[in-house]
OpenMM code with the backbone's topology and positions (N, CA, C; nanometers):
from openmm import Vec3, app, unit

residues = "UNK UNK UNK UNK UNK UNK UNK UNK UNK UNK UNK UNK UNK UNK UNK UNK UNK UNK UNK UNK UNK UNK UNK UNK UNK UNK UNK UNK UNK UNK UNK UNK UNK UNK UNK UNK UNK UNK UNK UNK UNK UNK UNK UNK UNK UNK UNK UNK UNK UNK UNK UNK UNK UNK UNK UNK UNK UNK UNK UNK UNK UNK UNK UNK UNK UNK UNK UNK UNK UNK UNK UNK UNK UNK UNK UNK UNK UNK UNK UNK UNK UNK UNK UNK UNK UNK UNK".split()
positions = [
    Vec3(0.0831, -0.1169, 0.0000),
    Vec3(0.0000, 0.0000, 0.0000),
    Vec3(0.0888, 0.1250, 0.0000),
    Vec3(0.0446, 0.2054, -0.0517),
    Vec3(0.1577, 0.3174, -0.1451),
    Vec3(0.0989, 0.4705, 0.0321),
    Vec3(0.1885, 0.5041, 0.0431),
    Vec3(0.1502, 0.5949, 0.1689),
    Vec3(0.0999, 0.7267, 0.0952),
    Vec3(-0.0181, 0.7739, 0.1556),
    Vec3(-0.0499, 0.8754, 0.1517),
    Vec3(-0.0527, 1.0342, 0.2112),
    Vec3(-0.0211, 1.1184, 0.1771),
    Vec3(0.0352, 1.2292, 0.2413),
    Vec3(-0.1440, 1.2890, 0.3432),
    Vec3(-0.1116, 1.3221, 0.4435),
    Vec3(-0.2337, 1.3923, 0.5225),
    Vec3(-0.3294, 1.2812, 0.5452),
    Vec3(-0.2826, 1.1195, 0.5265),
    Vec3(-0.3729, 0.9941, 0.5497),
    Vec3(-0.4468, 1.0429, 0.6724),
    Vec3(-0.4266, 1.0967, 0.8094),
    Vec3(-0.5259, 1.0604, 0.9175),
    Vec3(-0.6513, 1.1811, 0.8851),
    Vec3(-0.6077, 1.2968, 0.8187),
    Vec3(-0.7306, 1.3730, 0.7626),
    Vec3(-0.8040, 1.3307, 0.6679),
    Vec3(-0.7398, 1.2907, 0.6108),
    Vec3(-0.8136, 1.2209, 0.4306),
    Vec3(-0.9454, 1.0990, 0.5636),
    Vec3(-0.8965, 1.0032, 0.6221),
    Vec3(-0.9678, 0.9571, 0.6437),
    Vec3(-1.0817, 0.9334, 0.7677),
    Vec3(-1.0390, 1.0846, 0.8192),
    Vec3(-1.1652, 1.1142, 0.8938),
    Vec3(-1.2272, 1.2109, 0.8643),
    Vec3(-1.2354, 1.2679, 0.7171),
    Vec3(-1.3153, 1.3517, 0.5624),
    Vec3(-1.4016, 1.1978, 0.5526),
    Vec3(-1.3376, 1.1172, 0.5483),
    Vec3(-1.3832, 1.0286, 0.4308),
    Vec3(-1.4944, 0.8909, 0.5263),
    Vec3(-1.4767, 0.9388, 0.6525),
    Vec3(-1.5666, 0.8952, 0.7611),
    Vec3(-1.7085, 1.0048, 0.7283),
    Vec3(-1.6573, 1.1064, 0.7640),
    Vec3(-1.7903, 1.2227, 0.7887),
    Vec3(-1.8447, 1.2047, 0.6571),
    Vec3(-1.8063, 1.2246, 0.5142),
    Vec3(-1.8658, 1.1625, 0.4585),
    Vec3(-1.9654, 1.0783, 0.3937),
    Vec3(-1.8549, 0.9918, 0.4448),
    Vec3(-1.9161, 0.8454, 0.3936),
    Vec3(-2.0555, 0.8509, 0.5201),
    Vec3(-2.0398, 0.8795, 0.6343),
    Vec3(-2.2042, 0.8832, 0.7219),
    Vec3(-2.3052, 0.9794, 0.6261),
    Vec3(-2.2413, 1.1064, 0.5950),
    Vec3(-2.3220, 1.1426, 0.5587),
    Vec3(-2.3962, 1.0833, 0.4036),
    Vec3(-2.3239, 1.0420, 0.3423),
    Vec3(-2.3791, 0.9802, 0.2118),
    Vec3(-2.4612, 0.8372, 0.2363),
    Vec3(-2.4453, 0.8182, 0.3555),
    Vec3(-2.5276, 0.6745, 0.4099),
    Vec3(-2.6450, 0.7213, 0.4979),
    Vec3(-2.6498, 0.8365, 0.5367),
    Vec3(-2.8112, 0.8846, 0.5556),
    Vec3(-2.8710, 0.9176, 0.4976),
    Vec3(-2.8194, 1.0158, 0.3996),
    Vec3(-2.8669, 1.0342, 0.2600),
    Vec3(-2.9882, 0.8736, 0.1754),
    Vec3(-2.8753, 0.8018, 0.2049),
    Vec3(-2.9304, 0.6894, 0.1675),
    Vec3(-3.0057, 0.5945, 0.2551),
    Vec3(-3.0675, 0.6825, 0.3348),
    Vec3(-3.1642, 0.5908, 0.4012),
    Vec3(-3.0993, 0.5283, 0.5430),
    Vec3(-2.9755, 0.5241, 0.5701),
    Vec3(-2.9225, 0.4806, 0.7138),
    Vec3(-2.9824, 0.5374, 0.7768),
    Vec3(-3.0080, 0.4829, 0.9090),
    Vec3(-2.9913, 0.5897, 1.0221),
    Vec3(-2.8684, 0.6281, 1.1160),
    Vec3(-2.8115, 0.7432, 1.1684),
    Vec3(-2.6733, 0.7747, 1.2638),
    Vec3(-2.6484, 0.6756, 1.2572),
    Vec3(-2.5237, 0.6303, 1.2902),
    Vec3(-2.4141, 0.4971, 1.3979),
    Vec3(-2.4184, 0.5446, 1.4816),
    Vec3(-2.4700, 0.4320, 1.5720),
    Vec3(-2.5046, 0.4540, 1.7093),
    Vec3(-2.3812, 0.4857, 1.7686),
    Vec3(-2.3879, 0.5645, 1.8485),
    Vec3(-2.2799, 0.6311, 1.9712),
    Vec3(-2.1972, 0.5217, 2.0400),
    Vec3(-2.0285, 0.5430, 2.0105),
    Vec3(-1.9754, 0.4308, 2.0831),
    Vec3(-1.9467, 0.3258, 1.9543),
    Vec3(-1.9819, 0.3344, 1.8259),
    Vec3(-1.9803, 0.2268, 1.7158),
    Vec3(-1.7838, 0.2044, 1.6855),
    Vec3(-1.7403, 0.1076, 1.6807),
    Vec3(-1.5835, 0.1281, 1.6719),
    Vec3(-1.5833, 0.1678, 1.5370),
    Vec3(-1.4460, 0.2561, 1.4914),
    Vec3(-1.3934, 0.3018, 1.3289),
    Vec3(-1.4366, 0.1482, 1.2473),
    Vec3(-1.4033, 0.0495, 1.3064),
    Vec3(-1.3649, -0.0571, 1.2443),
    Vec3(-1.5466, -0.0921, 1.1360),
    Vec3(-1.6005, -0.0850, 1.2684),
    Vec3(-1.7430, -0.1431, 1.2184),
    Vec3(-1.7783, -0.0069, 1.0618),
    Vec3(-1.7302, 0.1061, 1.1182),
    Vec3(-1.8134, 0.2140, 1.0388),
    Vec3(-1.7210, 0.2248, 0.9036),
    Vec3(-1.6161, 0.1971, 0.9251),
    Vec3(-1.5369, 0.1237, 0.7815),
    Vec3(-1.6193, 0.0511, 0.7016),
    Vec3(-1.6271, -0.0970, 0.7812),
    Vec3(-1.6600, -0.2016, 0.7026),
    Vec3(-1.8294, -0.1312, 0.6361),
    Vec3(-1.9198, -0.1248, 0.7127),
    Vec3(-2.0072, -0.0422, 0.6709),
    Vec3(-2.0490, 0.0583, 0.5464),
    Vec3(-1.9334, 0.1387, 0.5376),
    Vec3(-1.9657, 0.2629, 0.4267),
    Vec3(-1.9115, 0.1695, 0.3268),
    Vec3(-1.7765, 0.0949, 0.3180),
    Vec3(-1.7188, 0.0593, 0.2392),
    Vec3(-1.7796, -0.0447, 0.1691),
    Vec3(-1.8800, -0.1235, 0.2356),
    Vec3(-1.9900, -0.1865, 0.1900),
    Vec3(-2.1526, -0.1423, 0.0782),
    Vec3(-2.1316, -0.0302, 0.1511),
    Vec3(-2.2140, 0.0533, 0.1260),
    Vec3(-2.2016, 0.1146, -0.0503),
    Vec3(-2.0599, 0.1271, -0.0459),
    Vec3(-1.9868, 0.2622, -0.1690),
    Vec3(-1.9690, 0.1254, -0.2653),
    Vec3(-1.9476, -0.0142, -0.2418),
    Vec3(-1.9253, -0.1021, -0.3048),
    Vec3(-2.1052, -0.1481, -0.3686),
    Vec3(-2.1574, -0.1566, -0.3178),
    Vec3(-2.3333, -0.1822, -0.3623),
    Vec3(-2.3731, -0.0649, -0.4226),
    Vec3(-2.3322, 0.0548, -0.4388),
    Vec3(-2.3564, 0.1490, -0.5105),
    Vec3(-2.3200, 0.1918, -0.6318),
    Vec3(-2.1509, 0.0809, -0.6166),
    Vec3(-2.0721, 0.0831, -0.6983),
    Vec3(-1.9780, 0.2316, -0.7458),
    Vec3(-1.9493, 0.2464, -0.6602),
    Vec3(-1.9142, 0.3982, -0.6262),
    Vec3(-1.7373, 0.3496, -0.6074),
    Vec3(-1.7178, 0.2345, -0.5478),
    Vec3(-1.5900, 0.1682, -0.5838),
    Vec3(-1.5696, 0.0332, -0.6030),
    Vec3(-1.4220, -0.0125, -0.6001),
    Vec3(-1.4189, -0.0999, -0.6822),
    Vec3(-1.3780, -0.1970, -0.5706),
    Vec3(-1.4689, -0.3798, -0.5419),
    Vec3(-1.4016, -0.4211, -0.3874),
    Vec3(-1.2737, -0.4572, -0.4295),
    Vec3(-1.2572, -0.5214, -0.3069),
    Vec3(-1.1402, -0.5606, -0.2746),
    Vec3(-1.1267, -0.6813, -0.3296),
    Vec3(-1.0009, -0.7536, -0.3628),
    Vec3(-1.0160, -0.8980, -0.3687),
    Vec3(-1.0670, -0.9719, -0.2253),
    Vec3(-1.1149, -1.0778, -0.1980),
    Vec3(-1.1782, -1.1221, -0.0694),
    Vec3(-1.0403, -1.1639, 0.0504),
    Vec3(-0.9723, -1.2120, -0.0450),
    Vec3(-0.8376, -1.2320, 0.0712),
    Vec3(-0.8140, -1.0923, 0.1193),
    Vec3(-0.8048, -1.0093, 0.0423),
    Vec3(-0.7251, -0.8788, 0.0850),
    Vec3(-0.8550, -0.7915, 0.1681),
    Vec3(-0.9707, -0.8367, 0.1477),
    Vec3(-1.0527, -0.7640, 0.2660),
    Vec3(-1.0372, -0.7465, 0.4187),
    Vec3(-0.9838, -0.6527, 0.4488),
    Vec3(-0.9033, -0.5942, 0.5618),
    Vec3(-0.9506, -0.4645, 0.6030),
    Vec3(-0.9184, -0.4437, 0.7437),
    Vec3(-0.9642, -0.3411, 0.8209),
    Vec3(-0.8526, -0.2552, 0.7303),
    Vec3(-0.7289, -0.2729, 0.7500),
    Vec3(-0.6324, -0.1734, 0.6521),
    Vec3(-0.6812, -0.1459, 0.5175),
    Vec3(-0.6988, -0.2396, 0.4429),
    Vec3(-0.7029, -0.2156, 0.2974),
    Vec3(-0.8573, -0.1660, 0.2455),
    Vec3(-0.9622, -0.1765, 0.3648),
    Vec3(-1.0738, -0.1055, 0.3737),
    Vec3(-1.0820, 0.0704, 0.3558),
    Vec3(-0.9470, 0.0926, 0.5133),
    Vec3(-0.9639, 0.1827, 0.5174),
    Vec3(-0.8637, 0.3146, 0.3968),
    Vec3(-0.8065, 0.2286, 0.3284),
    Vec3(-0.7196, 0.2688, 0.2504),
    Vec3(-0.7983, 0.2814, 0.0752),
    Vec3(-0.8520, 0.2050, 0.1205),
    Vec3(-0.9891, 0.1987, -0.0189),
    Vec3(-1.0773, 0.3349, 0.0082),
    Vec3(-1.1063, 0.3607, 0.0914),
    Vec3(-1.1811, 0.4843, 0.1784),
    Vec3(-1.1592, 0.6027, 0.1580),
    Vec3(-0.9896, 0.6071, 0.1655),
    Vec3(-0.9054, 0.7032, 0.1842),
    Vec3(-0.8766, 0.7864, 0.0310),
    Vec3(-0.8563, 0.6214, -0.0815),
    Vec3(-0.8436, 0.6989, -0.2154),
    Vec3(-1.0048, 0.7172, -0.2485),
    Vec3(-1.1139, 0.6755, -0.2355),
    Vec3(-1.2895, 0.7158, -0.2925),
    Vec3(-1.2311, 0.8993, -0.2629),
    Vec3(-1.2113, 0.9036, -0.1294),
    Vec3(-1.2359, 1.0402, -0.1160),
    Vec3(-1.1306, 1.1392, -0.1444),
    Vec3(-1.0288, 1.1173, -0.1862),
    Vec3(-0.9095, 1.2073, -0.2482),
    Vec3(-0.9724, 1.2031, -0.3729),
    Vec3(-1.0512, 1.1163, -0.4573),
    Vec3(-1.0999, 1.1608, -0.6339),
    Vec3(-1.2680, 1.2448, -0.6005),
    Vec3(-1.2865, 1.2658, -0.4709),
    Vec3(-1.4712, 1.3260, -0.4595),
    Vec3(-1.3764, 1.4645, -0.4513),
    Vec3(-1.2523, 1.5373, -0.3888),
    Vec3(-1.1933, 1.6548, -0.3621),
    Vec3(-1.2262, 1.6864, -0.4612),
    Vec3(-1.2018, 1.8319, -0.5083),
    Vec3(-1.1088, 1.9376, -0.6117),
    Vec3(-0.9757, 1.8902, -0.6110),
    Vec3(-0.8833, 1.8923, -0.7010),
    Vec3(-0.7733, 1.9078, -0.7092),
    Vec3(-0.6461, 2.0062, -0.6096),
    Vec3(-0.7500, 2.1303, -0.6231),
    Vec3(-0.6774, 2.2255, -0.5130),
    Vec3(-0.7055, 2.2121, -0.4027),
    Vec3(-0.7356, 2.0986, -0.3189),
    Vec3(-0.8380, 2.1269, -0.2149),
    Vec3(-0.6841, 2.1141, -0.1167),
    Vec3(-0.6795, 2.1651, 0.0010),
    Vec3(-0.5455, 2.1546, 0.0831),
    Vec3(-0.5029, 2.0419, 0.1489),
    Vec3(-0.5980, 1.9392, 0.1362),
    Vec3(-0.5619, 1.8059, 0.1751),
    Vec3(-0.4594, 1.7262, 0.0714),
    Vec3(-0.5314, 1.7771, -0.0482),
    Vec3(-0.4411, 1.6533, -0.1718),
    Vec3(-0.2980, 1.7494, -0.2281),
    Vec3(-0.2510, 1.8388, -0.1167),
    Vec3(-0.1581, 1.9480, -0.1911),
    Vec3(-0.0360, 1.8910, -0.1065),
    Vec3(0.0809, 1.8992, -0.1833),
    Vec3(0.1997, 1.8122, -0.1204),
    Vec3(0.2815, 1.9363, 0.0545),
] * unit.nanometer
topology = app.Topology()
chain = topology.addChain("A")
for resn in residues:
    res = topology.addResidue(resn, chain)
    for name in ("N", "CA", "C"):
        topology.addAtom(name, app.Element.getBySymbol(name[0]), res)
């Protein structure tokens, strides 16, 4: 997995997000107290049935490679200039 510059912002953008594009769609909140882990697997489930990305192979389905799948959806939803994706 190739490192990403500003990874712990990119992917708590890409949390707020991803909740919000899952109420949008009919979720209701994650309940208070829900671990990152669950709300990963969740959106990333979610963005995959929507087809919004592309899964994972099944071996490589991972809390890491979830959240790294997460991380690039929402660096291509930015602008280009946006100050997260700027070196």
């Amino acid at each position: 997995m190739k490192k990403i510059k500003h990874e712990a912002q990119l992917f708590k953008l890409a949390l707020e997000i991803g909740e919000g594009y899952a109420m949008k769609r009919g979720y209701k909140t994650f309940p208070q107290g829900l671990s990152n882990r669950d709300k990963i697997e969740c959106i990333y489930r979610l963005l995959i049935n929507d087809k919004l990305i592309t899964p994972l192979p099944e071996d490589k389905e991972d809390g890491p490679n979830m959240k790294h799948r997460l991380i690039i959806w929402i660096t291509r939803q930015l602008p280009e200039n946006h100050e997260l994706l700027q070196d």
